[in-house]
N, C-alpha and C positions, 0 to 999 in steps of 0.2 A: 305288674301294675305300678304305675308311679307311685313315688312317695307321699306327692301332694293331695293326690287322687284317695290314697290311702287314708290319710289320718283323715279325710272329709269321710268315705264312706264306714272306717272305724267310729266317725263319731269323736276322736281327740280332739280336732279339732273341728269349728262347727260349720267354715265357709274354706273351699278352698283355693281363693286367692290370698286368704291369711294365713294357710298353710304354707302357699308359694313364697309368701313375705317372713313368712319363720326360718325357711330352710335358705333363703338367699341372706337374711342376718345370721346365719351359723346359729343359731337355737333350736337346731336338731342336729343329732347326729346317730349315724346307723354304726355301730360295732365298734365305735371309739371315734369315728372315723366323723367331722362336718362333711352332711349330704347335701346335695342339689334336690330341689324339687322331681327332679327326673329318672332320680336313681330308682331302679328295678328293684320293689320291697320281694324279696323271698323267707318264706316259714322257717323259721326260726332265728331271723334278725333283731338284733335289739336295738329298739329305739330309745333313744334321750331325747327328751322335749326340757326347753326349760321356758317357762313363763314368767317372769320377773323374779321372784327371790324363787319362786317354786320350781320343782324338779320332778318329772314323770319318766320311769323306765318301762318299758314295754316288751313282752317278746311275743314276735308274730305268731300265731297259732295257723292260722288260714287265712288268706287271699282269695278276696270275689269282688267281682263287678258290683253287685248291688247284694243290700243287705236291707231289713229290715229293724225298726230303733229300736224292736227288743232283743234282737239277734248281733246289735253291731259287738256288744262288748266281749261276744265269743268269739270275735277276728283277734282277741290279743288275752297276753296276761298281765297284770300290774307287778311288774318285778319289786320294784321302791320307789314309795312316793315321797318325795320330802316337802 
């Protein structure tokens, strides 16, 4: 599954064209590494999200198409939140 696609149906992020617009400014990054919107998320990558001073680490648990908004936050784990 895309990246972009990801944090939209994780629920990280809430729209994803804003996610498109995160991952093209480098305010994500998967395993150390700045991702593209397009990058292949696989179970057990870790995401960096930064949202202005704030900091979200994630590790993927599972990948799905569609998820329900009591079920999204079991697609990940909050490694550090600063």
């Amino acid at each position: 599954m895309r990246l972009d696609k990801f944090l939209k149906v994780s629920r990280i992020i809430k729209r994803r064209t804003v996610a498109n617009d995160a991952c093209d400014a480098d305010h994500v990054t998967v395993n150390g590494r700045p991702a593209k919107a397009s990058y292949d998320v696989k179970v057990g990558d870790l995401l960096t999200i930064t949202f202005g001073q704030r900091t979200l680490s994630v590790r993927v648990l599972s990948v799905k198409e569609f998820t329900s908004k009591a079920d999204a936050s079991e697609l990940y784990e909050v490694v550090k939140s600063e």
